[in-house]
N, CA, C and O atoms as a GROMACS GRO file, in nm:
protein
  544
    1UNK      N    1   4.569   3.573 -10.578
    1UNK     CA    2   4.621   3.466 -10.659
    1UNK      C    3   4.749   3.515 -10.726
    1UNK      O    4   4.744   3.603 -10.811
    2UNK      N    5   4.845   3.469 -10.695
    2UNK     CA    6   4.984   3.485 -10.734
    2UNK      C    7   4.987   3.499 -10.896
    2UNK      O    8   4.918   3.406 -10.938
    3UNK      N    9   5.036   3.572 -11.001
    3UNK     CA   10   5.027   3.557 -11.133
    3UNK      C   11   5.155   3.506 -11.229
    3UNK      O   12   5.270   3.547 -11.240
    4UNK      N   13   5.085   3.403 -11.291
    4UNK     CA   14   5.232   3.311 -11.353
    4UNK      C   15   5.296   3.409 -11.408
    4UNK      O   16   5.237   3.512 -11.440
    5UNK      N   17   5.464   3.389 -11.435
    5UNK     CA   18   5.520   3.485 -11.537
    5UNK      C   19   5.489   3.472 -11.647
    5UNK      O   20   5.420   3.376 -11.681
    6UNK      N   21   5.528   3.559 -11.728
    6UNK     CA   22   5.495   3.554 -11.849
    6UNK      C   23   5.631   3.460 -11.962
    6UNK      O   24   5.752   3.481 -11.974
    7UNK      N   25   5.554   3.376 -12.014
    7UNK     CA   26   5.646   3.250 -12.070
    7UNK      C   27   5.685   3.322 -12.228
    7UNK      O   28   5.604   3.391 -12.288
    8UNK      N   29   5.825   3.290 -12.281
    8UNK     CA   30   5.892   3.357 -12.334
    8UNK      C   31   5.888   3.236 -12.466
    8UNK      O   32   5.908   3.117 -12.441
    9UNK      N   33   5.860   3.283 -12.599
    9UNK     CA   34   5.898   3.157 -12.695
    9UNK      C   35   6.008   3.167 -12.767
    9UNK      O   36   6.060   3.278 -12.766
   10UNK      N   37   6.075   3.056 -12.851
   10UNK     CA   38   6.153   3.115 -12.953
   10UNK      C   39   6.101   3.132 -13.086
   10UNK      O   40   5.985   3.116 -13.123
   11UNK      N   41   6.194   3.164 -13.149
   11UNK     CA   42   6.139   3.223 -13.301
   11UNK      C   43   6.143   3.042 -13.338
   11UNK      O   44   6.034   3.008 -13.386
   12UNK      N   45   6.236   2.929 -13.327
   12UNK     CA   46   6.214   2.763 -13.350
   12UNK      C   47   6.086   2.748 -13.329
   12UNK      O   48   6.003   2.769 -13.417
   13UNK      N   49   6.049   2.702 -13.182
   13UNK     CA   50   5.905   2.697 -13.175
   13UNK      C   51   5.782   2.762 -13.213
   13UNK      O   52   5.675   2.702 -13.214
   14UNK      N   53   5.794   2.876 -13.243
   14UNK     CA   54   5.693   2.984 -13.329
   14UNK      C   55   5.702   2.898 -13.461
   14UNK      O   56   5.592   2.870 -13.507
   15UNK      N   57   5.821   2.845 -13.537
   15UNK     CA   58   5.842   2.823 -13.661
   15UNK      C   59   5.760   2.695 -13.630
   15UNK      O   60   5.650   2.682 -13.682
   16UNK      N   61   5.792   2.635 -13.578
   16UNK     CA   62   5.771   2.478 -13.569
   16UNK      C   63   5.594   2.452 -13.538
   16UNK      O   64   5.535   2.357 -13.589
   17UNK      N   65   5.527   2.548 -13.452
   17UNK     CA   66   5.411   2.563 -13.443
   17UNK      C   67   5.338   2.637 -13.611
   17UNK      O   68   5.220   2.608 -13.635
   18UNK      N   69   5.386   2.694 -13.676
   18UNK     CA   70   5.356   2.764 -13.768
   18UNK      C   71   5.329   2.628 -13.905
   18UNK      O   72   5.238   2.612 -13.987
   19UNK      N   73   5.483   2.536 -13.867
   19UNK     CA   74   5.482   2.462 -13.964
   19UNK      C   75   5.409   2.366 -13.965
   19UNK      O   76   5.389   2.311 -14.073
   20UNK      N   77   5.325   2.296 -13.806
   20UNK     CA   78   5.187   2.232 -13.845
   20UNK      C   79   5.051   2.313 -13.841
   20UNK      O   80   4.943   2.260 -13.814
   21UNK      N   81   5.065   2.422 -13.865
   21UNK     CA   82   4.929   2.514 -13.905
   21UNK      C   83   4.928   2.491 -14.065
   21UNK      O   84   4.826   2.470 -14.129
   22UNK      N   85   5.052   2.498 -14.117
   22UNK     CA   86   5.048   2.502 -14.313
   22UNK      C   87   5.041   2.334 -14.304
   22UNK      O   88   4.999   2.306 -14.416
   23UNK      N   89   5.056   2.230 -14.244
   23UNK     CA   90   5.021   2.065 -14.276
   23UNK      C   91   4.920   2.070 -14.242
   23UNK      O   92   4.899   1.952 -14.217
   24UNK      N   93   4.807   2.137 -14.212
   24UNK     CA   94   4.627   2.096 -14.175
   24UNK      C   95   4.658   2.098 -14.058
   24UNK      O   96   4.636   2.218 -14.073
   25UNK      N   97   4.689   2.087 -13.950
   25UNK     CA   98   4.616   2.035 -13.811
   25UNK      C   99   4.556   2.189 -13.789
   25UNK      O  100   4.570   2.292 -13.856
   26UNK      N  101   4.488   2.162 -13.672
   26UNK     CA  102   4.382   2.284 -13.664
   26UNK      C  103   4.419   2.354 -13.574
   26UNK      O  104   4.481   2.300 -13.482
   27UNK      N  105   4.397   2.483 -13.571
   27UNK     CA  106   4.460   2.607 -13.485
   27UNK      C  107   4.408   2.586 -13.356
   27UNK      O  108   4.469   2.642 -13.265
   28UNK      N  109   4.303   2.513 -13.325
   28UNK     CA  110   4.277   2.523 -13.174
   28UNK      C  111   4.372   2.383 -13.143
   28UNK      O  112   4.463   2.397 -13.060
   29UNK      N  113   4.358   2.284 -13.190
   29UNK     CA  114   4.453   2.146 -13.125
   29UNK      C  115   4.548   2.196 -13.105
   29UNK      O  116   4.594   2.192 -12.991
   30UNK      N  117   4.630   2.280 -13.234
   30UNK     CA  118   4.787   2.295 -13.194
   30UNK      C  119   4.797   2.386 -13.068
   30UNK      O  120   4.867   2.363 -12.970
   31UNK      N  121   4.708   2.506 -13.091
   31UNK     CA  122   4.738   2.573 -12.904
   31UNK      C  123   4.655   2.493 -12.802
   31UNK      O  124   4.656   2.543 -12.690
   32UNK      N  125   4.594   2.398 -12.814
   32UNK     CA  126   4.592   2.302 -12.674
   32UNK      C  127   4.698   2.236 -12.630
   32UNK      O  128   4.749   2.233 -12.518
   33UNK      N  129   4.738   2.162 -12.772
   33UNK     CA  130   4.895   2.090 -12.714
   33UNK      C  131   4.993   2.144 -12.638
   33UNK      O  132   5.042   2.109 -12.530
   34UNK      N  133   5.024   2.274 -12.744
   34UNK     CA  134   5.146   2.382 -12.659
   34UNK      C  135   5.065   2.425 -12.580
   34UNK      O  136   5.123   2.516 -12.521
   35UNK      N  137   4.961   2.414 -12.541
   35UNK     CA  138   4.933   2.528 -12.418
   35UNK      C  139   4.910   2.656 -12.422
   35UNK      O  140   4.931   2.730 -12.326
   36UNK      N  141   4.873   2.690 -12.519
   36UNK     CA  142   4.911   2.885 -12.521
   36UNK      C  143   4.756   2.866 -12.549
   36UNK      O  144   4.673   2.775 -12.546
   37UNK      N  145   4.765   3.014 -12.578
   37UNK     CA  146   4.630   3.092 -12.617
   37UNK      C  147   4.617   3.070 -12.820
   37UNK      O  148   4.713   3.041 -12.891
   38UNK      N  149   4.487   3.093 -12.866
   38UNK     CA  150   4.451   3.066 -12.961
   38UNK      C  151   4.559   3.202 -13.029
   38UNK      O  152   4.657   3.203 -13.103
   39UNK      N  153   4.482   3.306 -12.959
   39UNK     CA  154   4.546   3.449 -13.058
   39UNK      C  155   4.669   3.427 -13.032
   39UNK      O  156   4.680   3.393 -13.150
   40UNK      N  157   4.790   3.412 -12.984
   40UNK     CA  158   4.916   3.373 -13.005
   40UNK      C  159   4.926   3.315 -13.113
   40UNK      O  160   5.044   3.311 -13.144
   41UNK      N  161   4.863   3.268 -13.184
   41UNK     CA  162   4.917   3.192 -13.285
   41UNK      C  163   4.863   3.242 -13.387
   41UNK      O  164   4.922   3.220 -13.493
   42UNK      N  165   4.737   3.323 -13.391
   42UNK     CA  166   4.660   3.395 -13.512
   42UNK      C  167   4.795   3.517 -13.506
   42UNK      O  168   4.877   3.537 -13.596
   43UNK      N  169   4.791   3.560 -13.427
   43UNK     CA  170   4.917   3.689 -13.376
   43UNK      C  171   5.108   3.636 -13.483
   43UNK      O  172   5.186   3.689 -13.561
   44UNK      N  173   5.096   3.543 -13.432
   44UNK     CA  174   5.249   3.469 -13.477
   44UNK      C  175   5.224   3.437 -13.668
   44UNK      O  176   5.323   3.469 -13.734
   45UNK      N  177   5.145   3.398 -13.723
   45UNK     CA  178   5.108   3.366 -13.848
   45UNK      C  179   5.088   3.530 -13.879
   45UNK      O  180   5.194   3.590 -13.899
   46UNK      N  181   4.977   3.600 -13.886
   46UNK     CA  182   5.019   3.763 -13.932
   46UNK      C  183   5.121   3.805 -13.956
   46UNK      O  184   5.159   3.844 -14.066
   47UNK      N  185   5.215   3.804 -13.797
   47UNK     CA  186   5.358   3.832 -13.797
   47UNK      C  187   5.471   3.751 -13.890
   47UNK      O  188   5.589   3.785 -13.887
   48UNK      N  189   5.425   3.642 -13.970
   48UNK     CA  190   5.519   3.583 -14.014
   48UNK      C  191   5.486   3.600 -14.157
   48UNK      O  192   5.570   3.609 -14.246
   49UNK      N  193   5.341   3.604 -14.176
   49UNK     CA  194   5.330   3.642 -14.317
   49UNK      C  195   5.376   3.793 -14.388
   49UNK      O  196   5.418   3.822 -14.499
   50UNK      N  197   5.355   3.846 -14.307
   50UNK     CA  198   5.411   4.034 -14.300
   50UNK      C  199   5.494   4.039 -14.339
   50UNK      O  200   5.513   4.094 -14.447
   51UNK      N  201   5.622   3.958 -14.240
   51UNK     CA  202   5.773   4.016 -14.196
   51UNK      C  203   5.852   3.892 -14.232
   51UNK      O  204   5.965   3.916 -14.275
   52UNK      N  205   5.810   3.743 -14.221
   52UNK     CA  206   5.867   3.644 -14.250
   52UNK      C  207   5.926   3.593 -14.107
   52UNK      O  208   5.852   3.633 -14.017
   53UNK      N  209   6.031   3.520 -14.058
   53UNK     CA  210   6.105   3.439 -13.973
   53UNK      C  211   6.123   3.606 -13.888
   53UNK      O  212   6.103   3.571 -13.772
   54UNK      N  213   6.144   3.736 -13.883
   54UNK     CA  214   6.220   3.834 -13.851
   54UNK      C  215   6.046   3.921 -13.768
   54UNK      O  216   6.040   4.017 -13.692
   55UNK      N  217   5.973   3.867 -13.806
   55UNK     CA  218   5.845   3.884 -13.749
   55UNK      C  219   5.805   3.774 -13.606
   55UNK      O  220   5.714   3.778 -13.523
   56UNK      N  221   5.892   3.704 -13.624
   56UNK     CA  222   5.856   3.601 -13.510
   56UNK      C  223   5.926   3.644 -13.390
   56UNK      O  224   5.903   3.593 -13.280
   57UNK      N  225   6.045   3.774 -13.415
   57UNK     CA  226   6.118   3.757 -13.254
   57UNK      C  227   6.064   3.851 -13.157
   57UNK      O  228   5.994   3.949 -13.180
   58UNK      N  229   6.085   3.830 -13.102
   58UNK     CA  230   6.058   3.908 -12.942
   58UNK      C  231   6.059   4.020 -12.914
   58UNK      O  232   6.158   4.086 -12.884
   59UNK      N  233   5.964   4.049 -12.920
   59UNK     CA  234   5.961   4.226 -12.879
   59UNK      C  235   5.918   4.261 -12.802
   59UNK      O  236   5.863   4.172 -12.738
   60UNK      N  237   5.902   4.413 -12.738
   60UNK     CA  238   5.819   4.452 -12.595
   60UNK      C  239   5.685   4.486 -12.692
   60UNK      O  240   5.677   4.512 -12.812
   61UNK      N  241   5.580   4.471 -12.584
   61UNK     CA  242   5.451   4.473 -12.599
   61UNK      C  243   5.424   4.617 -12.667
   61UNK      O  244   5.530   4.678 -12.686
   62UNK      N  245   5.287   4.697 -12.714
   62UNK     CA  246   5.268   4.783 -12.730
   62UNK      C  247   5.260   4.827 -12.873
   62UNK      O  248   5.246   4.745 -12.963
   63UNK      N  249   5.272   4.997 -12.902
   63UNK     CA  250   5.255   5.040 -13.046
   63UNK      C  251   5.396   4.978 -13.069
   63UNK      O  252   5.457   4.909 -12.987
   64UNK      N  253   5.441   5.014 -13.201
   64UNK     CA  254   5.570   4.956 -13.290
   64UNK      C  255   5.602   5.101 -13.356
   64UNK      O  256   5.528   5.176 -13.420
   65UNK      N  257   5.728   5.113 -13.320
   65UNK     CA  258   5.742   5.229 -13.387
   65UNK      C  259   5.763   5.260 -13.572
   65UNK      O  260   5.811   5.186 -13.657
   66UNK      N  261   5.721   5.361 -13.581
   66UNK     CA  262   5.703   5.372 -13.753
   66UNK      C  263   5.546   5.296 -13.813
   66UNK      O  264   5.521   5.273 -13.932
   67UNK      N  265   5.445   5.264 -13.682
   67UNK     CA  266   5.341   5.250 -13.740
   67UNK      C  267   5.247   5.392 -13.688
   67UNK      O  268   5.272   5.467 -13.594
   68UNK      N  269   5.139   5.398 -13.782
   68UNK     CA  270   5.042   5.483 -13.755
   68UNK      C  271   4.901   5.421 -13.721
   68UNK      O  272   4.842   5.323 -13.766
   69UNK      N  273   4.863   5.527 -13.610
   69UNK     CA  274   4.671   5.471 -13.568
   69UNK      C  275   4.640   5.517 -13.690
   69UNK      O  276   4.720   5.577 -13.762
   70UNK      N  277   4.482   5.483 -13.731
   70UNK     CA  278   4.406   5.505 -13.803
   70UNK      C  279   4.349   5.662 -13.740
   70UNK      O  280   4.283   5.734 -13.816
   71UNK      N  281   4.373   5.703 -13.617
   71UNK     CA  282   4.382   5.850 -13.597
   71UNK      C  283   4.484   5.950 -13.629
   71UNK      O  284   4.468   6.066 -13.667
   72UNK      N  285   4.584   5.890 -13.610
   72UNK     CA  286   4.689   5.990 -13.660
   72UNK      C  287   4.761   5.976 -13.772
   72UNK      O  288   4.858   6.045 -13.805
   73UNK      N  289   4.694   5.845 -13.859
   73UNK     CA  290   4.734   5.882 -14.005
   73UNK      C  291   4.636   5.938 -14.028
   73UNK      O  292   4.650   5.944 -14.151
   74UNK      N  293   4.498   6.011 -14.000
   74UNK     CA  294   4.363   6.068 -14.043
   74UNK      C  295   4.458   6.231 -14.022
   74UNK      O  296   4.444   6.327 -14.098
   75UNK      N  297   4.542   6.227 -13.914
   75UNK     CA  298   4.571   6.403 -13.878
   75UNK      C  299   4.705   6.423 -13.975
   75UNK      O  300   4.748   6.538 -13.967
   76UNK      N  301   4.783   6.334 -14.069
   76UNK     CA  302   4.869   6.357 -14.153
   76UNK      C  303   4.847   6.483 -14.213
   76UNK      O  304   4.732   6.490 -14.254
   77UNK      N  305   4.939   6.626 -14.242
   77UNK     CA  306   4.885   6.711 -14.307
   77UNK      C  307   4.971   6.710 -14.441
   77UNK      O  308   5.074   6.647 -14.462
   78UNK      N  309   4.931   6.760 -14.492
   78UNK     CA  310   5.073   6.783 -14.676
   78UNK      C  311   5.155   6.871 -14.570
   78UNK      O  312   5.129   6.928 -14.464
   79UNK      N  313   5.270   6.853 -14.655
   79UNK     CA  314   5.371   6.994 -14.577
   79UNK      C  315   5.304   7.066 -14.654
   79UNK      O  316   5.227   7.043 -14.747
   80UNK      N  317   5.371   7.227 -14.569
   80UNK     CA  318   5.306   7.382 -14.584
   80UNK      C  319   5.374   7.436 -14.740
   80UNK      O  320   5.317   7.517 -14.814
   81UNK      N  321   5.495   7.377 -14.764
   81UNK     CA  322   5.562   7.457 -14.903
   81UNK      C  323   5.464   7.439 -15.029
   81UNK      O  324   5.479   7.523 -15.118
   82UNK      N  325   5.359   7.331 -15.050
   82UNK     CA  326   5.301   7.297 -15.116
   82UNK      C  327   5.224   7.409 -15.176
   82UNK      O  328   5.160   7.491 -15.110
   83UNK      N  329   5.239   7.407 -15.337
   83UNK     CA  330   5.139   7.540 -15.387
   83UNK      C  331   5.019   7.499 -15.351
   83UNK      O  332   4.998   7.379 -15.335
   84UNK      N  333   4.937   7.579 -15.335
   84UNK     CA  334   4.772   7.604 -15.337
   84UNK      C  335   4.703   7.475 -15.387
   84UNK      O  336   4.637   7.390 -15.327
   85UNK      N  337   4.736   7.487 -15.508
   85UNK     CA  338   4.611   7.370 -15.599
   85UNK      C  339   4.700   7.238 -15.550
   85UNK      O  340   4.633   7.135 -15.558
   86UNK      N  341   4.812   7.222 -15.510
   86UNK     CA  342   4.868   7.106 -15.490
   86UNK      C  343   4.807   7.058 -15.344
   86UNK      O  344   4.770   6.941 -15.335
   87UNK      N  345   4.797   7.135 -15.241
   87UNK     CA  346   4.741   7.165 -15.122
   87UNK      C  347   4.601   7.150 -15.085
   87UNK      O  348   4.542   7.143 -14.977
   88UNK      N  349   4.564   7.147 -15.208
   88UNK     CA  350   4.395   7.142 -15.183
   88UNK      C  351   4.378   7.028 -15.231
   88UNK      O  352   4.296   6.954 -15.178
   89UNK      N  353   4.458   6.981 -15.352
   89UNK     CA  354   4.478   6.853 -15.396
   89UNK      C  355   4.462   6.717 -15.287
   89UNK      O  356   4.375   6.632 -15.264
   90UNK      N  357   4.595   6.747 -15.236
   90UNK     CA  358   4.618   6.651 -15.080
   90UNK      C  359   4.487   6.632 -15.007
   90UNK      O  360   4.427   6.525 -14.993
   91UNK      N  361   4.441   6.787 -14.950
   91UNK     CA  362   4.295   6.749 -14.854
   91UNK      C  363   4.179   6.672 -14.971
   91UNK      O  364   4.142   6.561 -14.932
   92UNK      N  365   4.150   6.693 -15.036
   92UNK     CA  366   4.101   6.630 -15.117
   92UNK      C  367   4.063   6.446 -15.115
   92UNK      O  368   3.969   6.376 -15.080
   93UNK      N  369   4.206   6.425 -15.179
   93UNK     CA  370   4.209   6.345 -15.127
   93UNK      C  371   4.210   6.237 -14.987
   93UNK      O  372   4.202   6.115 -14.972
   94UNK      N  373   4.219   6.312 -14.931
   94UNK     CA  374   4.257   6.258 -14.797
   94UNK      C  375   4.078   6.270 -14.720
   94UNK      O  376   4.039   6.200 -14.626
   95UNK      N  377   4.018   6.348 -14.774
   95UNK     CA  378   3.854   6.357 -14.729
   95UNK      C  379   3.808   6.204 -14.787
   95UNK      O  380   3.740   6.114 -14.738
   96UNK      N  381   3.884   6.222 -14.924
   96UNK     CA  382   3.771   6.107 -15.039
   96UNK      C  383   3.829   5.927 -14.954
   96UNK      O  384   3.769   5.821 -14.938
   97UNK      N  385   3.922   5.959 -14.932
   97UNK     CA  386   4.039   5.812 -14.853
   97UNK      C  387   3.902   5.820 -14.722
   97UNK      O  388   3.802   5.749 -14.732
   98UNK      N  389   3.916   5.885 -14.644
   98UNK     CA  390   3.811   5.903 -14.509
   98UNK      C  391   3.631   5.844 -14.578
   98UNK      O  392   3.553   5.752 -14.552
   99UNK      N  393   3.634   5.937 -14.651
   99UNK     CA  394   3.532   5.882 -14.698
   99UNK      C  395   3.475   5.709 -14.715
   99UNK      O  396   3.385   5.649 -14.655
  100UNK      N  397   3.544   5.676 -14.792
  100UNK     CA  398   3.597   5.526 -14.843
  100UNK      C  399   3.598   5.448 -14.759
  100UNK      O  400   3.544   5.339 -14.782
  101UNK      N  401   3.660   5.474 -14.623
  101UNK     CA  402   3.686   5.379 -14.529
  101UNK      C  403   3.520   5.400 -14.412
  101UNK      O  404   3.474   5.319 -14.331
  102UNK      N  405   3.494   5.474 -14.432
  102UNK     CA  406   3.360   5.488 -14.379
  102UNK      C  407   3.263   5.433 -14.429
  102UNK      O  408   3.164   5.415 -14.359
  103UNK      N  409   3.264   5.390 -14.574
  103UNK     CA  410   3.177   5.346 -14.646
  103UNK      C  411   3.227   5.214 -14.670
  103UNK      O  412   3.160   5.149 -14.750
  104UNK      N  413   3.321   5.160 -14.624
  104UNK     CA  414   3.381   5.023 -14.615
  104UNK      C  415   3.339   4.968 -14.486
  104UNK      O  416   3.279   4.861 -14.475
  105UNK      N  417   3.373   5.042 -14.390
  105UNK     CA  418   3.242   5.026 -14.261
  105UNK      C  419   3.141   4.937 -14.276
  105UNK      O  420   3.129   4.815 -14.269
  106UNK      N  421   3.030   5.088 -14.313
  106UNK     CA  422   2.957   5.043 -14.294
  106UNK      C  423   2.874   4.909 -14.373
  106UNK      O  424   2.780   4.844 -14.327
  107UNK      N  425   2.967   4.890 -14.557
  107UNK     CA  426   2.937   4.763 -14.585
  107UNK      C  427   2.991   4.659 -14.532
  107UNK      O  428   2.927   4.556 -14.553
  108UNK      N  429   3.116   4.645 -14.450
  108UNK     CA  430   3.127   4.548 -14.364
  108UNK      C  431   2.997   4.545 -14.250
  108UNK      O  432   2.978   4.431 -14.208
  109UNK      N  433   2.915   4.636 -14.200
  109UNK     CA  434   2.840   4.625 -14.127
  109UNK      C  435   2.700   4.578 -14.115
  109UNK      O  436   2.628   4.526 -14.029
  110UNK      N  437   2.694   4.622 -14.247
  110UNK     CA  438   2.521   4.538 -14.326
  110UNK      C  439   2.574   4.421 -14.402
  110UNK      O  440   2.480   4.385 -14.473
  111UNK      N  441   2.692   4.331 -14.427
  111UNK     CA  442   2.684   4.198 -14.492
  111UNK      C  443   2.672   4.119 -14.398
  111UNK      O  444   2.632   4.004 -14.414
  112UNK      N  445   2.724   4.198 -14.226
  112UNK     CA  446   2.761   4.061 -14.101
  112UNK      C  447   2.576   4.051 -14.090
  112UNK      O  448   2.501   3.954 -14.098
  113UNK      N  449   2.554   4.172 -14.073
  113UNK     CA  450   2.341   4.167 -14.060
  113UNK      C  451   2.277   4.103 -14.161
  113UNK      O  452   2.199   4.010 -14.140
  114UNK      N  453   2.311   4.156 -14.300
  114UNK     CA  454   2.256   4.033 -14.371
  114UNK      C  455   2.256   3.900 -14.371
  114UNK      O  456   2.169   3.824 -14.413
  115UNK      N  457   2.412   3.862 -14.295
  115UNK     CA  458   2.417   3.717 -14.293
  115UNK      C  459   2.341   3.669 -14.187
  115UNK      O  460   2.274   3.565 -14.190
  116UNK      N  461   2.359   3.790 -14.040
  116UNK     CA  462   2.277   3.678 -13.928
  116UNK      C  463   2.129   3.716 -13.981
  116UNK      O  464   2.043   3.688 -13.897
  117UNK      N  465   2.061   3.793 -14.146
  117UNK     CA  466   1.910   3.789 -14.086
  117UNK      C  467   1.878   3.645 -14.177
  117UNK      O  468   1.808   3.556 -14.128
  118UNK      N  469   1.937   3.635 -14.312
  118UNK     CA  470   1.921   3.542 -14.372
  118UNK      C  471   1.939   3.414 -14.353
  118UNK      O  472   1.885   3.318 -14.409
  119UNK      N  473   2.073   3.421 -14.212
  119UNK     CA  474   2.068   3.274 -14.150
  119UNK      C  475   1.920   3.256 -14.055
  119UNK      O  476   1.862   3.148 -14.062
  120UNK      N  477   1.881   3.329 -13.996
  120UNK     CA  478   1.735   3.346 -13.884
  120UNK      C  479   1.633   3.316 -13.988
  120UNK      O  480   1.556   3.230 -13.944
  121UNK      N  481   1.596   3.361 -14.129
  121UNK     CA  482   1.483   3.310 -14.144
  121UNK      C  483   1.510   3.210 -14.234
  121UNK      O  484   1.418   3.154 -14.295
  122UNK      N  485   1.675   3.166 -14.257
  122UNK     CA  486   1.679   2.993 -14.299
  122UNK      C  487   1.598   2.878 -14.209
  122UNK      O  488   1.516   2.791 -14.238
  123UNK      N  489   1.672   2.931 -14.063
  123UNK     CA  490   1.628   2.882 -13.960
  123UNK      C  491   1.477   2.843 -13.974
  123UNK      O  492   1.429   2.735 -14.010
  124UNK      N  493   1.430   2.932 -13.947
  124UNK     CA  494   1.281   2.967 -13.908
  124UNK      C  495   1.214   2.937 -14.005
  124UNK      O  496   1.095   2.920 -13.979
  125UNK      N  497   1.257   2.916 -14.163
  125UNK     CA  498   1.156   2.848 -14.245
  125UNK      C  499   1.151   2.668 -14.231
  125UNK      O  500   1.041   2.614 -14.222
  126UNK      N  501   1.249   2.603 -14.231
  126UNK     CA  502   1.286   2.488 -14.176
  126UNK      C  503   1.268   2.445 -14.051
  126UNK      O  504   1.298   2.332 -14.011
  127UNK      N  505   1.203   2.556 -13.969
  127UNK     CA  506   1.190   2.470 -13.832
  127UNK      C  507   1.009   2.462 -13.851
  127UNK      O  508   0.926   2.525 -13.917
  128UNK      N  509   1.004   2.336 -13.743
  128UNK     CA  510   0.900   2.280 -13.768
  128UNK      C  511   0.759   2.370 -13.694
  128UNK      O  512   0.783   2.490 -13.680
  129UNK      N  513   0.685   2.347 -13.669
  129UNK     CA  514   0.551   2.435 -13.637
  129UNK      C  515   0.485   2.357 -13.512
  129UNK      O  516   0.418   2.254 -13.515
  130UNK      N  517   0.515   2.423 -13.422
  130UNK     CA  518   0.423   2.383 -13.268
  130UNK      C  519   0.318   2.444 -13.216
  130UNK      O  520   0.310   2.473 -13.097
  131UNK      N  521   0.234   2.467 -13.296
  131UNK     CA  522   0.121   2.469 -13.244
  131UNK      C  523   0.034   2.327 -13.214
  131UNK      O  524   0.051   2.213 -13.258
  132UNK      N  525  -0.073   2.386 -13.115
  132UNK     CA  526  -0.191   2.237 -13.056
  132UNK      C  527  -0.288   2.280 -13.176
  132UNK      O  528  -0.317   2.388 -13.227
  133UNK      N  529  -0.321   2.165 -13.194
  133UNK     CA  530  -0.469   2.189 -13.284
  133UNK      C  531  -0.555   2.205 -13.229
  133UNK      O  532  -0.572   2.141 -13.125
  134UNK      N  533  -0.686   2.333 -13.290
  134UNK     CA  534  -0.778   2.368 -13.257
  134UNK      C  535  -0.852   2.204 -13.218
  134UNK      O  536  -0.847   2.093 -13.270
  135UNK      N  537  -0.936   2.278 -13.069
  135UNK     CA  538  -1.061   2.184 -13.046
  135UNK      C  539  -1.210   2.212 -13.070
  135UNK      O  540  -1.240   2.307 -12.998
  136UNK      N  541  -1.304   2.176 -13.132
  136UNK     CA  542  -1.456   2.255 -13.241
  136UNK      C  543  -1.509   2.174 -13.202
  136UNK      O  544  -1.627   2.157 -13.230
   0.00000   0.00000   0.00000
């Protein structure tokens, strides 16, 4: 199967799609109309709230330079000139930051479970009861 090219927008139409997301219409109608994909437009709103109109243009795909993974801002070291207690200072911190985000984790991870257990036995108290009645 032959693969369409890849369709190019402007920063107008990004704007113009952006500007009936802030009047109410709903993020899936507006990418049915234009045709695109949903995350294009979750993607284009990020980018515009970030960076503004200068977030909307065209770039090649991929990392962005001057950003960091969440791995290799973890391998950031202090520079070496740093005295001792200033040095231990840095790792320090930088354990307690690691820390934090691990423990942000995992409470993002038990509120999504709390919600699907508390939605299951909303469910399940409200649903009705099928059993046959005993025959004596």
């Amino acid at each position: 199967m032959p693969q369409q090219p890849k369709r190019v927008f402007s920063v107008a139409f990004k704007e113009a799609a952006l500007r009936r997301l802030d009047a109410g219409e709903s993020l899936a109608a507006v990418a049915r109309e234009l045709q695109i994909v949903r995350k294009l437009l979750y993607d284009w709103r990020a980018a515009y709230r970030a960076h503004g109109a200068a977030g909307l243009e065209n770039r090649k795909p991929g990392r962005k330079p001057g950003r960091l993974r969440v791995r290799d801002a973890m391998a950031v070291k202090p520079p070496p000139e740093l005295p001792g207690d200033l040095a231990q200072a840095h790792a320090r911190i930088a354990e307690l930051e690691r820390k934090i985000g691990r423990q942000q984790m995992e409470l993002d991870f038990f509120r999504r479970a709390l919600h699907l257990v508390s939605g299951t036995a909303a469910q399940a108290a409200t649903a009705p009861t099928s059993t046959r009645p005993s025959r004596k």
